[in-house]
TORTI-479181 format. One record per residue: residue number from 1; x, y, z of N, C-alpha, C in turn. Coordinates in nm, 3 decimals. Each point is the difference from the previous one (the first is absolute). Example, Ala and Ser with C-alpha at 12.3 -4.5 7.8 and 13.67 -1.06 7.14 Angstrom:
1  1.319  -0.569  0.780  -0.089  0.119  0.000  0.090  0.120  0.000
2  -0.035  0.105  -0.072  0.082  0.119  0.006  -0.077  0.109  0.073
//
This chain:
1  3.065  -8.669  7.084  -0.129  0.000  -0.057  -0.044  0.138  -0.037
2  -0.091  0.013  -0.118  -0.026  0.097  -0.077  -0.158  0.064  0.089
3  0.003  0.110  0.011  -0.152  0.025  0.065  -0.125  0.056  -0.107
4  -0.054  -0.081  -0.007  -0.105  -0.001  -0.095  -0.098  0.148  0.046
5  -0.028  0.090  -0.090  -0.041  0.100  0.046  -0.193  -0.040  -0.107
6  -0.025  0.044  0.107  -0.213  0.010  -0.043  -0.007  0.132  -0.087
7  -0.054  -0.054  -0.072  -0.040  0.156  -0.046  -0.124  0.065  -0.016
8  0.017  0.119  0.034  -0.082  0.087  0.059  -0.057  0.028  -0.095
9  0.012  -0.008  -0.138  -0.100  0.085  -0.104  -0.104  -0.137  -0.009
10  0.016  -0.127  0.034  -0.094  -0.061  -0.074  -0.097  0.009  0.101
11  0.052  0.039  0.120  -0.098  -0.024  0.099  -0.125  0.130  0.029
12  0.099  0.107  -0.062  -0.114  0.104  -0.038  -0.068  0.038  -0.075
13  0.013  -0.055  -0.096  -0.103  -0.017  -0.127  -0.105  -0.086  0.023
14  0.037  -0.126  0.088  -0.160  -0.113  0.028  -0.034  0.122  0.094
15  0.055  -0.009  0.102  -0.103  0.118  0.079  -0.104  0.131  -0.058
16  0.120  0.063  -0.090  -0.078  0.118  -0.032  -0.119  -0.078  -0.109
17  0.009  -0.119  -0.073  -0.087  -0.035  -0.083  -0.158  -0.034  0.071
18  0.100  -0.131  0.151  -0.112  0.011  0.061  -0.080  0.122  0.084
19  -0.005  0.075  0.004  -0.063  0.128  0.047  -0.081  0.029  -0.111
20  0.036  0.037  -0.136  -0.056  0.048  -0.101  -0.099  -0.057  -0.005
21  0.031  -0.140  -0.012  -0.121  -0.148  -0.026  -0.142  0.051  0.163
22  0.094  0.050  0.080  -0.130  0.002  0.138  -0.050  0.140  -0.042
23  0.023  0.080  -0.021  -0.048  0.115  -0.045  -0.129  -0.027  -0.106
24  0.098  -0.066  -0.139  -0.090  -0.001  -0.061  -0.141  -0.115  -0.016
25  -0.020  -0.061  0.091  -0.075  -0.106  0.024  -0.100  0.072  0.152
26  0.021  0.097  0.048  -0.039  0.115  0.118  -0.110  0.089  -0.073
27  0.088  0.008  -0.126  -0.034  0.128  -0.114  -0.150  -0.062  -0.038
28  0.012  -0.151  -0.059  -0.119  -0.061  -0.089  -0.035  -0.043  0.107
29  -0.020  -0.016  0.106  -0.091  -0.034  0.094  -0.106  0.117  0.036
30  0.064  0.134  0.003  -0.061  0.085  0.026  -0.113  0.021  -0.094
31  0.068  0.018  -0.079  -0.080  0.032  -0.191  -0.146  -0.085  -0.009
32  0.028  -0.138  0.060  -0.056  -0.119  -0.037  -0.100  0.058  0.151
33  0.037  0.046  0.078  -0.120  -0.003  0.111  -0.063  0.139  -0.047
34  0.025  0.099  0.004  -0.065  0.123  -0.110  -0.075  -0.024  -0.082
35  -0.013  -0.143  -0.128  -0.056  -0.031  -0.096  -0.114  -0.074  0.071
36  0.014  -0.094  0.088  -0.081  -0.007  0.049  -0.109  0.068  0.116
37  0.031  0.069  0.020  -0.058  0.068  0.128  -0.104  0.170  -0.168
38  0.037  -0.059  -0.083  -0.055  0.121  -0.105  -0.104  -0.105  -0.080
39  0.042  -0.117  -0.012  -0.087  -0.106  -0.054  -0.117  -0.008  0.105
40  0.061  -0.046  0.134  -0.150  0.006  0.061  -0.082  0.109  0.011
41  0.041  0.165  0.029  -0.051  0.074  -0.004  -0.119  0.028  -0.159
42  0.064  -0.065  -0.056  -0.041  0.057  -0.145  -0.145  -0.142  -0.055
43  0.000  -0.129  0.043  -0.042  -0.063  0.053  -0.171  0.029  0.067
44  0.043  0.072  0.156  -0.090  0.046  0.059  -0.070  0.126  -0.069
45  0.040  0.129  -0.073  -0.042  0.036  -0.110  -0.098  -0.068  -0.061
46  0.058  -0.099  -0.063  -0.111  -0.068  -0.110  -0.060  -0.066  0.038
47  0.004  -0.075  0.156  -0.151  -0.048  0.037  -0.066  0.108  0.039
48  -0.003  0.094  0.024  -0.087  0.081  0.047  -0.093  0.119  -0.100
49  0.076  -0.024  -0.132  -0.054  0.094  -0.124  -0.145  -0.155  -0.050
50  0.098  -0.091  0.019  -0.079  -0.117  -0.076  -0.132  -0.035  0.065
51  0.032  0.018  0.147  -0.168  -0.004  0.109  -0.056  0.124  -0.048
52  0.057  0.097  -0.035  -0.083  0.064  0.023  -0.047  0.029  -0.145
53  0.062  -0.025  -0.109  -0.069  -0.027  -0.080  -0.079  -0.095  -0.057
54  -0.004  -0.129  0.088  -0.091  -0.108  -0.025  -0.152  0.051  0.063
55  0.036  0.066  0.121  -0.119  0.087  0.075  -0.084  0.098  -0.083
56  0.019  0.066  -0.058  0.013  0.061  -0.109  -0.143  -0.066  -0.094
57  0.075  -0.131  -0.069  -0.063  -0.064  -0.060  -0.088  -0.073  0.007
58  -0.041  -0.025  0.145  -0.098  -0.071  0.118  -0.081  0.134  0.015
59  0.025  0.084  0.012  -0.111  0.124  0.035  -0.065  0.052  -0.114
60  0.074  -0.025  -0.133  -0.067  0.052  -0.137  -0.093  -0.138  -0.063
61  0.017  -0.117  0.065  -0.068  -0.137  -0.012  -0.085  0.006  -0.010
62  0.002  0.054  0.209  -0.160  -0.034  0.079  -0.086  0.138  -0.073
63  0.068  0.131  -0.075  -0.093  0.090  0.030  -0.067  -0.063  -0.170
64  0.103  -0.053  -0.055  -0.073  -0.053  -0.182  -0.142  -0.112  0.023
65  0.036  -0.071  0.146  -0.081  -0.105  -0.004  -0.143  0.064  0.077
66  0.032  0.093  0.085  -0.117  0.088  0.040  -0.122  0.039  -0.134
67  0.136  0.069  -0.061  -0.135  0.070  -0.132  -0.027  -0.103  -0.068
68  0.054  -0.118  -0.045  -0.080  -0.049  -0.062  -0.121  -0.094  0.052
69  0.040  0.003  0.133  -0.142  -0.056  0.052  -0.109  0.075  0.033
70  0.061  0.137  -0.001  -0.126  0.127  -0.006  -0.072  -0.001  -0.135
71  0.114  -0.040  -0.093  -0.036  0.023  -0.146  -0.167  -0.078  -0.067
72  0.094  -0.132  0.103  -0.061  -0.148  -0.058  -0.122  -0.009  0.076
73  -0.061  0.087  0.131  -0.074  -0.001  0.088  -0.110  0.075  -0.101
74  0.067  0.155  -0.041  -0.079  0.086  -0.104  -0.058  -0.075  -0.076
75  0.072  -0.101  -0.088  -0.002  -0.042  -0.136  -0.159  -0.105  0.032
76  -0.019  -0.071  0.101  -0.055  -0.109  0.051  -0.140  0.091  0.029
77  -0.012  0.155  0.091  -0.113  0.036  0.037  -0.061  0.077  -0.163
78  0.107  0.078  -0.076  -0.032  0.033  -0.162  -0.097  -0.140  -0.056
79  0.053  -0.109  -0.036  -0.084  -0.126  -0.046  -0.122  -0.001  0.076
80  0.020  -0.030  0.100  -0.117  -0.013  0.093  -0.141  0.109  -0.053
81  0.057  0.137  0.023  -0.089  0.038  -0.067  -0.074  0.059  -0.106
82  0.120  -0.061  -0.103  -0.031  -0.026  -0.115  -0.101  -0.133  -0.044
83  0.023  -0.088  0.101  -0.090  -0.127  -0.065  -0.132  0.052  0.084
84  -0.008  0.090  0.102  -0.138  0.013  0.050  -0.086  0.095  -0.112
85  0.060  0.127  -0.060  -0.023  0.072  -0.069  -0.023  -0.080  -0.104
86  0.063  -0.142  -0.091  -0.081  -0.007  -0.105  -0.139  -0.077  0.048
87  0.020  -0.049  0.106  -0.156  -0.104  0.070  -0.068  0.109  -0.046
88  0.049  0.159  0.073  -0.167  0.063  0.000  -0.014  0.021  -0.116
89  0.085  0.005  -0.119  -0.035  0.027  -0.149  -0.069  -0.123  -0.036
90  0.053  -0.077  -0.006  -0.072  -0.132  -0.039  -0.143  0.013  0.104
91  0.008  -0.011  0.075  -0.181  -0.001  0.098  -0.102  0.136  -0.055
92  0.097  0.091  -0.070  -0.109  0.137  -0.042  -0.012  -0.030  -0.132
93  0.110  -0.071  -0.086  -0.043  -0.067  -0.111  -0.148  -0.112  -0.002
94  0.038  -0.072  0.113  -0.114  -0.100  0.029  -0.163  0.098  0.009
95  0.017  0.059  0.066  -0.083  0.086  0.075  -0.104  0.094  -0.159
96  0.098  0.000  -0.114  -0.011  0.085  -0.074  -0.083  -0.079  -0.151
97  0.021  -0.125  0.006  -0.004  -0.139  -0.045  -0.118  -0.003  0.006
98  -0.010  -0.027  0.174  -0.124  -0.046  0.030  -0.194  0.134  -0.043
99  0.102  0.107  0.053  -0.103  0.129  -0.043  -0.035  -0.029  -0.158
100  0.099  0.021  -0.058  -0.007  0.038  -0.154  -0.116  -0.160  -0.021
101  0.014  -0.110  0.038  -0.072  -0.130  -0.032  -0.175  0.052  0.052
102  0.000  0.058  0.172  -0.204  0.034  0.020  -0.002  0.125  -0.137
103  0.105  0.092  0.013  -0.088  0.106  -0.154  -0.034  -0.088  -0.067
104  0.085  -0.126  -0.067  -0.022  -0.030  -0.130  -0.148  -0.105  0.041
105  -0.002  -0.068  0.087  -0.142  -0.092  0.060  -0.094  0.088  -0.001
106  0.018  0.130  0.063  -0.123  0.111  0.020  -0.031  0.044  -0.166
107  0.100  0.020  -0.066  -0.035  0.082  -0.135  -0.089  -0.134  -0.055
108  0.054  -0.114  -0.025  -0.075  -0.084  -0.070  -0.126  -0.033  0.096
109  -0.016  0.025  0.110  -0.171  -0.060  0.022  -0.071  0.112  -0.075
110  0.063  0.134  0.020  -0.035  0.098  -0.032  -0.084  0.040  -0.114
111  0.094  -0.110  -0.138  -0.034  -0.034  -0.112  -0.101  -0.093  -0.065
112  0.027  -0.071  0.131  -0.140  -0.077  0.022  -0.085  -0.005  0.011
113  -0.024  0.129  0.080  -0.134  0.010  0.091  -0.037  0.114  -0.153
114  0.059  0.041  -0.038  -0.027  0.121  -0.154  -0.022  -0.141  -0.092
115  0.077  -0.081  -0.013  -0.084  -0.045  -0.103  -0.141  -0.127  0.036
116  -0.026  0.028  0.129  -0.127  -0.095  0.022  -0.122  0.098  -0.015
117  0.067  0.143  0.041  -0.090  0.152  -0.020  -0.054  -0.048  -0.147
118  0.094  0.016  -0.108  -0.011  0.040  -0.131  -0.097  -0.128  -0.059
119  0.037  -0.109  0.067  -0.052  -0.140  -0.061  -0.148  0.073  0.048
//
């Protein structure tokens, strides 16, 4: 009987292939945990620019909604006394109405009493 000999090259080529294959699957594991561990970092970054720029936009809100209720407070006591100021025009108009009406009652008895003189 013939003795069948194994051979050694095929058996070192799966080996050395399989190694390569664990290496390189070691390699993208690593890579792949790096990418992530930069994703989350990068992540936490942007929630924290984004609070704080939503904060930001909450503090320039409340201070817009301040003035305009200072504005609108102004705007409300301005009318106010603007409609009192025309009362007193209108009441010194009245007032002025009423004067100018006894001259004109006084001038005409006035005329009266001159022409009951003259009669």
């Amino acid at each position: 009987m013939k003795k069948r000999e194994i051979p050694v090259m095929n058996v070192g080529i799966s080996l050395i292939i399989l190694i390569f294959m664990n290496i390189c699957l070691a390699a993208f594991a690593v890579l792949s945990l790096e990418n992530a561990v930069s994703d989350y970092s990068l992540s936490k970054k942007t929630a924290k620019h984004t609070t704080q720029y939503y904060e930001a936009v909450n503090n320039v809100q409340e201070q817009l909604a301040k003035k305009n209720q200072e504005l609108r407070e102004k705007a409300e006591t301005k009318t106010t006394e603007a409609k009192s100021s025309q009362k007193k025009a209108e009441i010194k108009t009245a007032e002025t109405k009423s004067t100018e009406k006894k001259i004109k009652v006084k001038t005409v008895k006035n005329m009266q009493k001159q022409s009951q003189k003259d009669i």
